[in-house]
N, C-alpha and C positions, 0 to 999 in steps of 0.2 A: 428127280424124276428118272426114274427107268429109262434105260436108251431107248428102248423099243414102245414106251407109252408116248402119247401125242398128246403134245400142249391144244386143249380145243381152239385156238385160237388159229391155228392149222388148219380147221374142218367148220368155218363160218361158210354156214349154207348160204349167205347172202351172197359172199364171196362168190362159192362156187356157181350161185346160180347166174350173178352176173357175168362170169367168167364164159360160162357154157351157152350160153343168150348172146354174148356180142364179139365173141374172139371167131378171125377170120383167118390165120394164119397161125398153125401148129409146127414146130419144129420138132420132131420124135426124136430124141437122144436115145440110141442104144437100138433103132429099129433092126430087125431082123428081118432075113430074107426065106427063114424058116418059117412054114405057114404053120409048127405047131403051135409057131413062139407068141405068145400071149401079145405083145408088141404087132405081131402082124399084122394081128387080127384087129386091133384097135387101129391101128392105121390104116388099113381097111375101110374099115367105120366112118372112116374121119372124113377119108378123100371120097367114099358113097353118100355124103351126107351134105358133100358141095364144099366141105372146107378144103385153104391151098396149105398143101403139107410140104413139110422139106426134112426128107431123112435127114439122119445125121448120125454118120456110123461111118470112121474111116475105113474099115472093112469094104465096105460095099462103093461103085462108082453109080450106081442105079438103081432104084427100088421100084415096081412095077409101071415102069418108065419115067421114073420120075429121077432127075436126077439124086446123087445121094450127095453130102457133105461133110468133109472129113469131120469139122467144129462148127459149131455156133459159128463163130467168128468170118467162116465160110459162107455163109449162107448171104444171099445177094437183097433182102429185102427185113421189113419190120416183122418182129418177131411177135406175135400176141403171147404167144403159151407156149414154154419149151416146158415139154412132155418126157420126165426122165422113166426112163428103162434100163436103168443100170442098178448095180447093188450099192446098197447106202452109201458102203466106206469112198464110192465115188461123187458121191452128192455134191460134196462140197466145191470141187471142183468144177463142175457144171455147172453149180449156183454161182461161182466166180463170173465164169463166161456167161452166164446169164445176166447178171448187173455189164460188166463189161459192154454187151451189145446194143444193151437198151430193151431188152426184150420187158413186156408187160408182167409177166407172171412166170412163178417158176410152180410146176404141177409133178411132185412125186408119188407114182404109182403105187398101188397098193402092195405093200412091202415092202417098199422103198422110205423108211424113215428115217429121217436126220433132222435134229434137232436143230444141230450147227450149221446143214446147208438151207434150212427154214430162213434159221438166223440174219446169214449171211446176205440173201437177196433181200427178205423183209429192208434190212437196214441198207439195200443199195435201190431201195423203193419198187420193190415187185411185189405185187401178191402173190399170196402162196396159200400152198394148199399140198396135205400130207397124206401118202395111203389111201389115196382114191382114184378112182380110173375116171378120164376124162370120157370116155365113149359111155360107159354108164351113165355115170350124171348127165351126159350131151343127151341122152335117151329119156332120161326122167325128166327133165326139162324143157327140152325142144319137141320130143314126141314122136322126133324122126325117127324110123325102123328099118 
């Protein structure tokens, strides 16, 4: 398989639909504090739509009041959906910290494809989900706008 093509089993609509129906709790890896930055904006989304979010970007101490967090491992409560925004070759590492924390699911952005950081949380029992935006799907799903 091509690096950049997606095992379907990545992109189970059931997955996703369950995913986007009952996760209350988003941790955004890679959020941005630029509002051009594709990341904002779905964070954005996420905290207008009632879900509790937790940046996570050692860059940042605050994201539109919300505190930020250098890692996963930072972050003070259960994690549903860590949301990455970073580029692929970093996936992996993220999906480490993601099994590590216990988090429910690891959700790589569209663009964001790694086969091996799929892999790696799959087998540390998270669902996943590749190259798709969590604020989309939450919009096709839930209906919120």
């Amino acid at each position: 398989m091509h690096r950049t093509e997606i095992d379907p089993i990545w992109q189970d609509l059931a997955v996703l639909e369950r995913l986007v129906r009952e996760s209350r709790t988003i941790a955004v890896v890679g959020l941005s504090a630029d509002e051009r930055r594709p990341s904002h904006g779905v964070a954005s989304y996420l905290v207008a739509s009632g879900l509790t979010l937790f940046p996570v970007n050692p860059a940042l101490t605050e994201w539109q009041g919300l505190r930020a967090y250098p890692s996963l491992a930072d972050v003070p409560g259960p994690i549903d959906v860590v949301d990455v925004f970073r580029r692929p070759e970093h996936a992996v590492a993220v999906a480490h910290e993601a099994v590590a924390v216990g988090a429910g699911a690891l959700w790589l952005q569209l663009g964001v494809i790694s086969q091996e950081a799929a892999e790696v949380a799959a087998a540390g029992g998270l669902d996943v989900v590749v190259d798709r935006c969590f604020a989309v799907e939450h919009r096709e799903v839930v209906g919120w706008s």
